[in-house]
N, C-alpha and C positions, 0 to 999 in steps of 0.2 A: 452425687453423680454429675455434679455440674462442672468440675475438674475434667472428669473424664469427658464430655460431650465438648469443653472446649479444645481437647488434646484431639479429640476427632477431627473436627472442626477444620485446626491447624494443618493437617493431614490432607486435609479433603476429602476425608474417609466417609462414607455413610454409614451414619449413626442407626437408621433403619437395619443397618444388618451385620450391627456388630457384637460382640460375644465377650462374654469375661468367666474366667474358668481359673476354679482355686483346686489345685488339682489337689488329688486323693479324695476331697469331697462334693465340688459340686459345679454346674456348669449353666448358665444363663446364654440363651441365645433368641435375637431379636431379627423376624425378616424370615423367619423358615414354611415353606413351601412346602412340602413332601419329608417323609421320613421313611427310606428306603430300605431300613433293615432294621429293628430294633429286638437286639438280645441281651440278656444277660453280661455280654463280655465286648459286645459293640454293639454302635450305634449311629448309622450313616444317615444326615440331613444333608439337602437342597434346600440354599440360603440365597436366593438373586442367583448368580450363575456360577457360583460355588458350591461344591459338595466338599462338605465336611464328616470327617469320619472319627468320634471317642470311640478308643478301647482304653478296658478296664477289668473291674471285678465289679457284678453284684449292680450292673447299671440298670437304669429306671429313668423315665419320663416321669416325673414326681407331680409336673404341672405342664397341660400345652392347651394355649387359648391365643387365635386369634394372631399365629404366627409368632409369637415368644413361646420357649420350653424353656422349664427346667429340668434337667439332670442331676439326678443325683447317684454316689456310688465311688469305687475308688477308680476317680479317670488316673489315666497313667501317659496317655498320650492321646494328640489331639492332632489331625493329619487336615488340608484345605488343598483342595485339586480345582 
């Protein structure tokens, strides 16, 4: 992860609240505040002052502690408003 936290870095991205998502299987997210809808086939979090929205098949909060989730399930797309 130390690759990726310098490509942040470079960015001047915050690392507090950013995501990696291997789609068809599974989705990591770090900085999440609220989870506004959680179904089966979506899944809309409030990340900092982003809302993110996975649709899929068969989705799940697999893990959420402390403002990181994991998702797991067939994401197929992944939407940031």
């Amino acid at each position: 992860m130390k690759l990726i936290a310098e490509i942040l870095k470079e960015l001047g991205a915050d690392e507090d609240k950013a995501f990696t998502v291997c789609p068809g299987q599974l989705a990591y997210f770090k900085g999440v505040k609220t989870v506004g809808e959680l179904t089966d086939d979506k899944i809309v979090m409030v990340c900092g002052k982003k809302i993110i929205t996975l649709e899929g098949e068969n989705l799940f909060a697999a893990e959420y502690f402390q403002g990181d989730m994991l998702i797991k399930g067939d994401i197929k797309k992944v939407s940031i408003e």
